[in-house]
N, C-alpha and C positions, 0 to 999 in steps of 0.2 A: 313278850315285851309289853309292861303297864303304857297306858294310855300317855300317861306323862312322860315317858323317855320319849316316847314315839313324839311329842309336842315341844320336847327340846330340840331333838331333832329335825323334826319341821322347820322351826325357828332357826334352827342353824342352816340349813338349808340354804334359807335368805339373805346371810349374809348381813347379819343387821349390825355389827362394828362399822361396816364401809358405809352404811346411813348417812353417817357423820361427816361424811367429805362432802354429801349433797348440801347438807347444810351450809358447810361451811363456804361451797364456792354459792351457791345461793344467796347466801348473807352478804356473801364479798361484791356482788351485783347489785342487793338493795344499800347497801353502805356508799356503793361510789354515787348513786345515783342521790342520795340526801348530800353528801358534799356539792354536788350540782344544783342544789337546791330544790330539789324533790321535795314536795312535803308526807310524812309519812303512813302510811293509810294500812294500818294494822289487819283489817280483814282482808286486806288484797296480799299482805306479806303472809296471812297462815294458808290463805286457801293456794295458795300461789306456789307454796312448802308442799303442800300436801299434793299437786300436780308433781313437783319434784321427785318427793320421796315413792308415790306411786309408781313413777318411770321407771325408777332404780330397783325397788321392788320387782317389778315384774321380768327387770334385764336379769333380776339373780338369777328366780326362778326360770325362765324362759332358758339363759344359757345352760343350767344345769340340767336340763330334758332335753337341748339339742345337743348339748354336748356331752353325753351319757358314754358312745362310744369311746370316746378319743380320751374321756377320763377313765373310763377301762383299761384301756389298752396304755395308761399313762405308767409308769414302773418308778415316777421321780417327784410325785406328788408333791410339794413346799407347802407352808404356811399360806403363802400367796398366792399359786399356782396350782394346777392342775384338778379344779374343782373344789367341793367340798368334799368330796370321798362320801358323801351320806346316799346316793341314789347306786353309785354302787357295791356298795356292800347291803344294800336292802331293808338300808333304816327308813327309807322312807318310798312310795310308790314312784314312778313313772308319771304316770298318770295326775295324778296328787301334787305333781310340782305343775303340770303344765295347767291344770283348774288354780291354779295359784297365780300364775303368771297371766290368765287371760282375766282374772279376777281384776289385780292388781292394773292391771290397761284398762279397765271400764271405770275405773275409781280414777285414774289420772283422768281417762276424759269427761267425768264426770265434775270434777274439781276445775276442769278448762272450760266448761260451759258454764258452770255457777261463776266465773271470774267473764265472760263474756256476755251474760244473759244480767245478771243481779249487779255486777259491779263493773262495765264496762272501760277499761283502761285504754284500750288503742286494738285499731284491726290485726297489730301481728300475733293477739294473744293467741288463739284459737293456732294458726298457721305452725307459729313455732313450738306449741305443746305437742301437735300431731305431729313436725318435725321429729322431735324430741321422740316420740311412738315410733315412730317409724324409724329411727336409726337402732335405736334400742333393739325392736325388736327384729330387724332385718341383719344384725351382728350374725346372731348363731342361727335364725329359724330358714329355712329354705323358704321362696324359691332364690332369694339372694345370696344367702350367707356372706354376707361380707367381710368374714373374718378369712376366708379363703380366695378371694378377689383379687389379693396385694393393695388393695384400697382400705379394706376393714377396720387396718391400725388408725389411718388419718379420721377416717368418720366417728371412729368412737373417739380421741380424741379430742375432736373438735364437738362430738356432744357435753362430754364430760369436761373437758376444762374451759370451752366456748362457750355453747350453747345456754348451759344450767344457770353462769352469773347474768348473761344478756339478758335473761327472761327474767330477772328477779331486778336487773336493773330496770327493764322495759315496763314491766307490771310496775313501778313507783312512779318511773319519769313520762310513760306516755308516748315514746319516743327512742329512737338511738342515737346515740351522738359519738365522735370520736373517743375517749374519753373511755369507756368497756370495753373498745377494742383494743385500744392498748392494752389497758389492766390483763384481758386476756390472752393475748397473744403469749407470751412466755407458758402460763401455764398449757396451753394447748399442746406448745412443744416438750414441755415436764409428764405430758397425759403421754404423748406416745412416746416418748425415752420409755417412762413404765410400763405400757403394754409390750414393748418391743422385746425388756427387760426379764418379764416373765415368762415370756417364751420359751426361754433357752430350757428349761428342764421339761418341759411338753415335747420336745421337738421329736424324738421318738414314737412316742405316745399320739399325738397330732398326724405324723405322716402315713402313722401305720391305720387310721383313722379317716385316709383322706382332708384332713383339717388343713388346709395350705395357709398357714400362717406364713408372713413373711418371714421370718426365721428357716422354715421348713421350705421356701420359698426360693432365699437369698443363701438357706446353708447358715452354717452359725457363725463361722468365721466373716464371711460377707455382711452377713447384720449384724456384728461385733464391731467391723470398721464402718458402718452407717450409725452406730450408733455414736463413735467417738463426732462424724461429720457433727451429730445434730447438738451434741454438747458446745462443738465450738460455736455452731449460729447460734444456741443462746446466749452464748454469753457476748458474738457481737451483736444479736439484737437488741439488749438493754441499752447500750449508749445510743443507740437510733431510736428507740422509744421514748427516750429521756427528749432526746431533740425534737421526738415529736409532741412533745404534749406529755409524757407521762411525768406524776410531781415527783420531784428529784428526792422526797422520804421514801417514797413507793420505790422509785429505781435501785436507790441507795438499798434498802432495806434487802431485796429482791438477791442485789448483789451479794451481801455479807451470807445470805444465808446460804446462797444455792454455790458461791464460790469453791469452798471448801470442800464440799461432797460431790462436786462436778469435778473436780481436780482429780480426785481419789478412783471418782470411777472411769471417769478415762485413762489413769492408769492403769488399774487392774484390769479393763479392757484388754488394755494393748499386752497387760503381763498373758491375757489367756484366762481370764477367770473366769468366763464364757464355757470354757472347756469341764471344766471340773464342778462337779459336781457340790463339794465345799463350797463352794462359794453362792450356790444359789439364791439361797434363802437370803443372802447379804446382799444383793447382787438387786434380788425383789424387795428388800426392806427400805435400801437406798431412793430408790427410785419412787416405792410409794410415801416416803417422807418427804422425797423433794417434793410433789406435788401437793401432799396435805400440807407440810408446813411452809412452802411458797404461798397456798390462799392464805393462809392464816396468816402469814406477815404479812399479806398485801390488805386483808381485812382490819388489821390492828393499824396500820398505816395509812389507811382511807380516814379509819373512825377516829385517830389524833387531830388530823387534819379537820374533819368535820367537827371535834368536838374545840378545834383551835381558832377556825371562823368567826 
């Protein structure tokens, strides 16, 4: 194998398509936070990206060398599920992803100290990028694994659709204010529908692994009916976010988009589409849409609003 396949596959590895969600819920943080009247400070938004992408970076690599077995022993691999397939079939080292992954955490903390040292924003920068380290890499690495816990889903989560806009609002505004916590709340809950989501075709592969995902946990029928619960609390927590403070473009928008594909997959929940394997890939496509294109509408709906001011 030339040097160069070995360096696509490296790169695949990483996962660098899913990059784009960091972005995106990062931007959706520094966007609410200029509707608030932030004003906005260009080297604190790229260095601030680059703690991000860092994070995300080393969760690829990191999950992919802790979770080596369990995507072995996975028989139902998806597009979205069950690794990248590149560590076992021996495209690429062991060893090689996890110097990748410890690489990748010294560069996010590194990019958290040039934003605390050279451009100091507020005391929580430092606290919530090591957060951010730490949930990341305590998912798949022992001595936690949190993806085995029954806790793992909510943590990732709330890094991934919480955490990543808070810090991009935080590093602009100096501060937190009600106002990010709404914007995120929905997507927090769109973060673990998705993880819970892609489970279902690991669940084999996961138990035989020891991987106690909730799925492998709760059985897949039992987190097929937690998953319908968590559809119905989003959809009544947007009119309780609206009442709190969330602006009625944002709710509105939130609505139109996730109504339709929340309808659809709670049907096919309850039809059984959990069960069959057909359905997987639909099953993970659903679910990682509603999350990417819930930031993005919430992004494009911050930035009317700010650019309406």
């Amino acid at each position: 194998m030339s040097w160069i396949v070995r360096a696509v596959h490296f790169i695949r590895l990483g996962r660098p398509l899913f990059l784009a969600g960091g972005i995106t819920l990062y931007l959706l943080g520094v966007t609410v936070a200029l509707y608030e009247d932030a004003t906005l400070n260009l080297a604190v938004l790229l260095w601030g990206q680059a703690a991000v992408t860092a994070v995300q970076v080393m969760t690829h690599y990191s999950n992919e060398y802790f979770d080596l077995e369990a995507d072995r022993a996975n028989l139902n691999r998806t597009r979205w599920s069950g690794g990248s397939g590149i560590l076992p079939a021996g495209y690429v080292s062991p060893s090689l992803a996890l110097a990748a992954a410890l690489a990748a955490g010294v560069l996010a903390l590194g990019a958290a100290l040039w934003l605390v040292l050279a451009r100091p924003t507020g005391p929580l920068v430092l606290p919530l990028i090591v957060l951010a380290l730490f949930l990341a890499w305590s998912y798949s690495a022992p001595p936690l694994q949190l993806h085995s816990t029954g806790i793992g889903e909510i943590a990732a989560a709330f890094l991934v659709g919480g955490l990543t806009p808070l810090l991009g609002y935080y590093l602009q505004a100096g501060r937190l204010s009600l106002l990010p916590l709404l914007a995120v709340a929905p997507l927090v809950i769109l973060q673990f529908m998705m993880l819970v989501l892609i489970e279902f075709p690991d669940l084999q592969g996961d138990a035989a692994a020891g991987k106690d995902t909730l799925v492998v946990r709760l059985g897949a029928a039992r987190a097929a009916r937690l998953l319908q619960g968590v559809v119905a609390l989003h959809l009544l927590l947007l009119p309780l976010l609206y009442l709190a403070g969330l602006p009625s473009l944002v709710t509105a928008a939130l609505a139109i988009y996730t109504l339709p594909a929340l309808v659809w997959l709670a049907w096919r929940l309850r039809q059984g589409a959990w069960a069959h394997a057909a359905w997987w890939s639909w099953l993970g496509f659903v679910g990682i849409t509603l999350v990417a294109g819930s930031a993005l509408v919430e992004l494009a709906a911050f930035a009317a609003l700010f650019a309406l001011k």
